[in-house]
GUTORTOR-185799 format. One line per 8 residues: for each residue x, y, z of N, C-alpha, C, O, CB. Coordinates in nm, 4 decimals, padded with zeros to 6 digits. Glycine has a CB too. Layout:
GUTORTOR-185799
X/Y/Z/X/Y/Z/X/Y/Z/X/Y/Z/X/Y/Z ~ ...
***
This chain:
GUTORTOR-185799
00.8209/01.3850/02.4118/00.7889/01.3583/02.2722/00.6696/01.2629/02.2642/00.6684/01.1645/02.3381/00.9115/01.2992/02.1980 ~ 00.5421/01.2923/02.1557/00.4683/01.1940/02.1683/00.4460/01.1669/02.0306/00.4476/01.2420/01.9330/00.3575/01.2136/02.2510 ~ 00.4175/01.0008/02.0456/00.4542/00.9145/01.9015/00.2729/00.8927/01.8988/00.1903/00.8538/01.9814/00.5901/00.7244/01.9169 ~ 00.2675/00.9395/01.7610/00.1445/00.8771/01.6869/00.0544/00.7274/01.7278/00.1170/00.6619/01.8113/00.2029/00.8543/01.5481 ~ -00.0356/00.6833/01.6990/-00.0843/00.5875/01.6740/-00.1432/00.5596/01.5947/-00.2126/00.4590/01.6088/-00.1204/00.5620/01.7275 ~ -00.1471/00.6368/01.4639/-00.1516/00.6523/01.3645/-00.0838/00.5216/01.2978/00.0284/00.5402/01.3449/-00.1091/00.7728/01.3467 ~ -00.0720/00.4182/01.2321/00.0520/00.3872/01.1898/00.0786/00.3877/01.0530/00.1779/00.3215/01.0225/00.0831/00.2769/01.2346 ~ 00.0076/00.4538/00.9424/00.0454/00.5345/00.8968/00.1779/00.6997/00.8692/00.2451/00.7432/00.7757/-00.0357/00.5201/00.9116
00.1522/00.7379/01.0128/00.2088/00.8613/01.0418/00.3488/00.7874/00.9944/00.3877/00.6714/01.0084/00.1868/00.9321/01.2090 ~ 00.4280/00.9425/00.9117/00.5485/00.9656/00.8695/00.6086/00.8450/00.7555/00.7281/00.8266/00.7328/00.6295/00.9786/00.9998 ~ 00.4881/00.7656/00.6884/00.4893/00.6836/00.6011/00.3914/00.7445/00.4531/00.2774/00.7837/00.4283/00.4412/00.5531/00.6779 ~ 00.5023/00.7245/00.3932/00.4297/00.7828/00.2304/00.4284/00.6892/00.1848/00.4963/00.5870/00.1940/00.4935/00.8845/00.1224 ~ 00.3068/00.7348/00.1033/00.2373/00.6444/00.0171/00.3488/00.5513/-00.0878/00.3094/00.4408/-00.1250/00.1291/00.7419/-00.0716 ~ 00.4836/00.5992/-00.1314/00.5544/00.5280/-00.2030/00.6082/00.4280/-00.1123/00.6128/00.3114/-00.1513/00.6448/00.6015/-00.2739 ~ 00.6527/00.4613/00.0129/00.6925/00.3503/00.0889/00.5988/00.2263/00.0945/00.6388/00.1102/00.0853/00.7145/00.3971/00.2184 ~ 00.4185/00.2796/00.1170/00.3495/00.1638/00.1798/00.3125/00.0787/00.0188/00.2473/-00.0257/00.0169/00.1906/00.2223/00.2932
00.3488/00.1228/-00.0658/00.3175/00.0614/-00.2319/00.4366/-00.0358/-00.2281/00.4122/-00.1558/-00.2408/00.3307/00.1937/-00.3887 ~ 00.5845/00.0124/-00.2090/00.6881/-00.0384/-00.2578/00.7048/-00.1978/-00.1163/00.7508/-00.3118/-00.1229/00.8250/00.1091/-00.2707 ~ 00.6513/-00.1311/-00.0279/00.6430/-00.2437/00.0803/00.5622/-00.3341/00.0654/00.6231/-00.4406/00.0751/00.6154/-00.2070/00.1984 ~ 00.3998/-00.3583/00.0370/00.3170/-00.4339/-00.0375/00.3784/-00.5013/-00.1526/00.3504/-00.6197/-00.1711/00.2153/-00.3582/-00.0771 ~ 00.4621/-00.4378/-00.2355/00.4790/-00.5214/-00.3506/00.5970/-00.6048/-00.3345/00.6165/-00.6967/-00.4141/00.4885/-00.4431/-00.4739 ~ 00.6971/-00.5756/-00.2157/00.8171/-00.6394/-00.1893/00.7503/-00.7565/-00.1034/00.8041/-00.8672/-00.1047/00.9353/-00.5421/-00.1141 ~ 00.6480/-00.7370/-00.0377/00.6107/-00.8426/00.0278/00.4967/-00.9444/00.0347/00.4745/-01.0402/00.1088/00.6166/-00.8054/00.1093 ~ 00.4378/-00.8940/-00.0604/00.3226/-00.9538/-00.1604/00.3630/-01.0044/-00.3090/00.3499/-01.1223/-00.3420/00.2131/-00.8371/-00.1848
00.3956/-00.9393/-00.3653/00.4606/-00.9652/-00.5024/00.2776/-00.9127/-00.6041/00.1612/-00.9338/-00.5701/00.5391/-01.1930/-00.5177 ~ 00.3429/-00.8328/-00.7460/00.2403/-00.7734/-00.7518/00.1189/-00.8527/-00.8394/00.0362/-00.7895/-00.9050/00.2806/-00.6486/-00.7972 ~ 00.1207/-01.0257/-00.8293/00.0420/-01.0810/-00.8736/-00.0731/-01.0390/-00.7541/-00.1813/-00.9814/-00.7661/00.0873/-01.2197/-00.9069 ~ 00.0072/-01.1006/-00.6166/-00.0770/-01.1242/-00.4730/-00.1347/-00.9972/-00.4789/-00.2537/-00.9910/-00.5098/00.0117/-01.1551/-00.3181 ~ -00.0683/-00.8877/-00.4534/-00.1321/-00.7553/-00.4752/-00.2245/-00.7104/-00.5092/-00.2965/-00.6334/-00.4456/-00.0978/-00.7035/-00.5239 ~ -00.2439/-00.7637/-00.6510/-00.3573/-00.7416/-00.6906/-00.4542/-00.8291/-00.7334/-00.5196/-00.8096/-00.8358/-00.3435/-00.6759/-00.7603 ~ -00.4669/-00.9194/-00.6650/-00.5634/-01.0141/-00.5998/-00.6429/-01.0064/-00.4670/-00.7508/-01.0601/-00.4422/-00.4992/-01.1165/-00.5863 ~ -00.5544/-00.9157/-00.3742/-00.5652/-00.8872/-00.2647/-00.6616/-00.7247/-00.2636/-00.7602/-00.6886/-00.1994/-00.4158/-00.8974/-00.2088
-00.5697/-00.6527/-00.3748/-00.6678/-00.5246/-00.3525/-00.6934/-00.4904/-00.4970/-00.6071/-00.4394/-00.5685/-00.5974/-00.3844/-00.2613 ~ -00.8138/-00.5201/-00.5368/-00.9067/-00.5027/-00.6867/-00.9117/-00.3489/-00.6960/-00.9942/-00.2630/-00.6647/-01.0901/-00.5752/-00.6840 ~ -00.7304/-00.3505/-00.7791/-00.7210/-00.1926/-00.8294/-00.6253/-00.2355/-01.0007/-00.5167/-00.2921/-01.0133/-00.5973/-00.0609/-00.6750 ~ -00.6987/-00.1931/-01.0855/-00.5969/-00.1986/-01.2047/-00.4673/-00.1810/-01.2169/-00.3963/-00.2582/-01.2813/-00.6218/-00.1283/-01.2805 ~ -00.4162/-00.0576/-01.1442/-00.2635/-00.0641/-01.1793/-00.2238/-00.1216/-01.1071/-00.1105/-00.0769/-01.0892/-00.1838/00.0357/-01.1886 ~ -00.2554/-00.2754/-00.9848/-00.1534/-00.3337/-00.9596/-00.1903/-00.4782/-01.0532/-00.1697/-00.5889/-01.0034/-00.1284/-00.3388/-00.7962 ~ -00.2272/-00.4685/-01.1446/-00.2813/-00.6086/-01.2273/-00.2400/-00.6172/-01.3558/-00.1947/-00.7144/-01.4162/-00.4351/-00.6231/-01.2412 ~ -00.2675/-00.4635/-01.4061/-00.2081/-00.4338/-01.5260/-00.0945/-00.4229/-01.5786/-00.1420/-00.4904/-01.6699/-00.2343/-00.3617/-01.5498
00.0355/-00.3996/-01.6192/00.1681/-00.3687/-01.6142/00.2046/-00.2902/-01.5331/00.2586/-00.1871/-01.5730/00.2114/-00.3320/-01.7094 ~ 00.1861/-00.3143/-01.3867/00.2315/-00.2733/-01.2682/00.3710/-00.2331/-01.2758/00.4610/-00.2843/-01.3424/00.2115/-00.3702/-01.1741 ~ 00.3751/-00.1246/-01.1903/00.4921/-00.0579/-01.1366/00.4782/00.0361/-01.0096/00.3688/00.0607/-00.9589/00.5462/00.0201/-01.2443 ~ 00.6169/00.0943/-00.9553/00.5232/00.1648/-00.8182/00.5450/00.2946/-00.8767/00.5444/00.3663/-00.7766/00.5860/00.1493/-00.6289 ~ 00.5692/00.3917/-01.0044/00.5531/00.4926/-01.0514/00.3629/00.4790/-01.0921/00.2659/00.5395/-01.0463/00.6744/00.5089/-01.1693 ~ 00.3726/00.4000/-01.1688/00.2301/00.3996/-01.2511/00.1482/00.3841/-01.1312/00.0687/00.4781/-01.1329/00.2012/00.2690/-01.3755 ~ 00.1219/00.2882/-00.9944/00.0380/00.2819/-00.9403/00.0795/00.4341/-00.8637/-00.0136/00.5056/-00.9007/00.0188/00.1456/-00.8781 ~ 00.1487/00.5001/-00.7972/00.1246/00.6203/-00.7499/00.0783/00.6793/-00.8584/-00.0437/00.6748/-00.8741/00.2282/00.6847/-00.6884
00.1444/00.7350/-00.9400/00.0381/00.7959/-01.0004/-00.1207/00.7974/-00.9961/-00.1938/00.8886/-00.9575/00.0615/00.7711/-01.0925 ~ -00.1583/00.6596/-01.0509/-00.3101/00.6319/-01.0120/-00.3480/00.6903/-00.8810/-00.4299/00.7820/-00.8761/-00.3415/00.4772/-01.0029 ~ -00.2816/00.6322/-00.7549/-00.3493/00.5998/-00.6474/-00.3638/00.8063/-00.5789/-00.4440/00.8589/-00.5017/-00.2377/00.4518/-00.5391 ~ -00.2573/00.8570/-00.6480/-00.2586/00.9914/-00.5708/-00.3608/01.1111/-00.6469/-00.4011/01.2206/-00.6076/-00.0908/01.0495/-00.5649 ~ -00.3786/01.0435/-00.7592/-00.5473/01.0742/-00.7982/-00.6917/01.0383/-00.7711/-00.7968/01.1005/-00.7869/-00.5617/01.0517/-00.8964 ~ -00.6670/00.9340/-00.7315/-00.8124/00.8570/-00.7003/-00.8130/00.7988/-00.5364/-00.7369/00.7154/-00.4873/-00.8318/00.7061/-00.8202 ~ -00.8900/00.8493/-00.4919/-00.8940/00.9033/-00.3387/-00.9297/00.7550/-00.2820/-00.8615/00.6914/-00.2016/-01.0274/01.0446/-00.2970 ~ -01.0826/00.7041/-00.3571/-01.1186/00.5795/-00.2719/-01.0395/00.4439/-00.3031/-01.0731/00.3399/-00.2465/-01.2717/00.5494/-00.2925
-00.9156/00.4480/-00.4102/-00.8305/00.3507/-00.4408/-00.7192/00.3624/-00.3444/-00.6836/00.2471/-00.3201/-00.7897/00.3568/-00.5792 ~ -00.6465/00.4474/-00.2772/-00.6027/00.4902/-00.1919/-00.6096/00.4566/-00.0560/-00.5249/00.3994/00.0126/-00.6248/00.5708/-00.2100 ~ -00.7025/00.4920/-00.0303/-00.7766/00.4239/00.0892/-00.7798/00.2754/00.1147/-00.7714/00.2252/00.2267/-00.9102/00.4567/00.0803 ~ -00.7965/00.1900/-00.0321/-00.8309/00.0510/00.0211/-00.6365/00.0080/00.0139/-00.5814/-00.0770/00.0837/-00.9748/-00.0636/-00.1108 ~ -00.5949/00.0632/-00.0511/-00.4405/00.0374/-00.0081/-00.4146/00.0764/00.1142/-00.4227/-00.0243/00.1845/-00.3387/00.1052/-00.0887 ~ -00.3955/00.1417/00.1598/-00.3849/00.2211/00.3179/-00.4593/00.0959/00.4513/-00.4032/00.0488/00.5503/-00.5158/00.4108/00.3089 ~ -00.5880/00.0758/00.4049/-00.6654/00.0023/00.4714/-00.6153/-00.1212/00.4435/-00.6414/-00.1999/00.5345/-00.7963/00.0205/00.4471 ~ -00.5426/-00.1783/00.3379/-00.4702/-00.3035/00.3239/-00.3695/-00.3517/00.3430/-00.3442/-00.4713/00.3288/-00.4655/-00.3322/00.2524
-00.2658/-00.2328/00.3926/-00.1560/-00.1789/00.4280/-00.1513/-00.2115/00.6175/-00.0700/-00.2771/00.6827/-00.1626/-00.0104/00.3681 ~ -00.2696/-00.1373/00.6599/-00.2666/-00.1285/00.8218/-00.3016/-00.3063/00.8604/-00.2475/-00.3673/00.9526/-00.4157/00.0063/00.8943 ~ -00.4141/-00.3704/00.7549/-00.4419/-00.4914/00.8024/-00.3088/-00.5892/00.8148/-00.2793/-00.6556/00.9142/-00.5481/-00.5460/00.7130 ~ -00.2394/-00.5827/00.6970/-00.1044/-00.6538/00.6593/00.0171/-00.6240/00.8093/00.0983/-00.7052/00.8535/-00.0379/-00.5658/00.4830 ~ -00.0089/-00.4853/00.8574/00.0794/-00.4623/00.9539/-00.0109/-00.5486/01.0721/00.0498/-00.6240/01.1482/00.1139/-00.2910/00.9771 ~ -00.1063/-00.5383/01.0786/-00.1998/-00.6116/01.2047/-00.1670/-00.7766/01.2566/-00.1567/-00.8423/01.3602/-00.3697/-00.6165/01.1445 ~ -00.1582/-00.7928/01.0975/-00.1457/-00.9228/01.0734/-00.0035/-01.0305/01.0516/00.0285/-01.1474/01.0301/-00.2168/-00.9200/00.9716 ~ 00.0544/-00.8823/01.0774/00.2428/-00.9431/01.1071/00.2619/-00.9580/00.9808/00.3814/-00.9871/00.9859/00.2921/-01.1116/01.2018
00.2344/-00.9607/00.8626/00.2777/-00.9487/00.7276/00.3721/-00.8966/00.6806/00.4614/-00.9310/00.6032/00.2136/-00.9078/00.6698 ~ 00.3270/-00.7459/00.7716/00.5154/-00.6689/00.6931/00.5806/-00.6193/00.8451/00.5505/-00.6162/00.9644/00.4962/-00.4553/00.5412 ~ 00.6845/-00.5856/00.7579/00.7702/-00.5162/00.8835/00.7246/-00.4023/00.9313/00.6387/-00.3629/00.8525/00.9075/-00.4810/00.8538 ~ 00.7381/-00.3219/01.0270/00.6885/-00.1605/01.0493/00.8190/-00.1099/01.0367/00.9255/-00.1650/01.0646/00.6081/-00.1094/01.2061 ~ 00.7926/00.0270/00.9809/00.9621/00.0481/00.9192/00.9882/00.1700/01.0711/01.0970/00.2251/01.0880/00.9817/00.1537/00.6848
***
């Protein structure tokens, strides 16, 4: 069997939102990554929504997501 290094792989996007905001809280959040729906009346419906439309907002979550794991921030599930 061979495991990814991806670390992303077999992680959806609702997991890596709901994990950021459990472990950031969604003031930090969105201070951390300059996207409206985590600033505005945040939620993790409303920001998927956004984020699974808009490709380069996505990305800087993902990319803020892998740093946070780099950086011992969150757990790896």
């Amino acid at each position: 069997m061979q495991t990814s290094k991806d670390p992303l792989h077999g992680i959806t996007l609702e997991m890596i939102v709901t994990q950021l905001a459990e472990s950031y809280g969604w003031a930090e959040l969105g201070y951390q990554v300059r996207i409206n729906c985590f600033i505005s009346n945040p939620s993790v419906q409303s920001s998927l929504k956004f984020l699974r439309k808009t490709p380069w907002a996505r990305t800087k979550v993902e990319e803020f997501y892998k740093f946070s794991l780099r950086e011992g921030k969150l757990k790896q599930h």
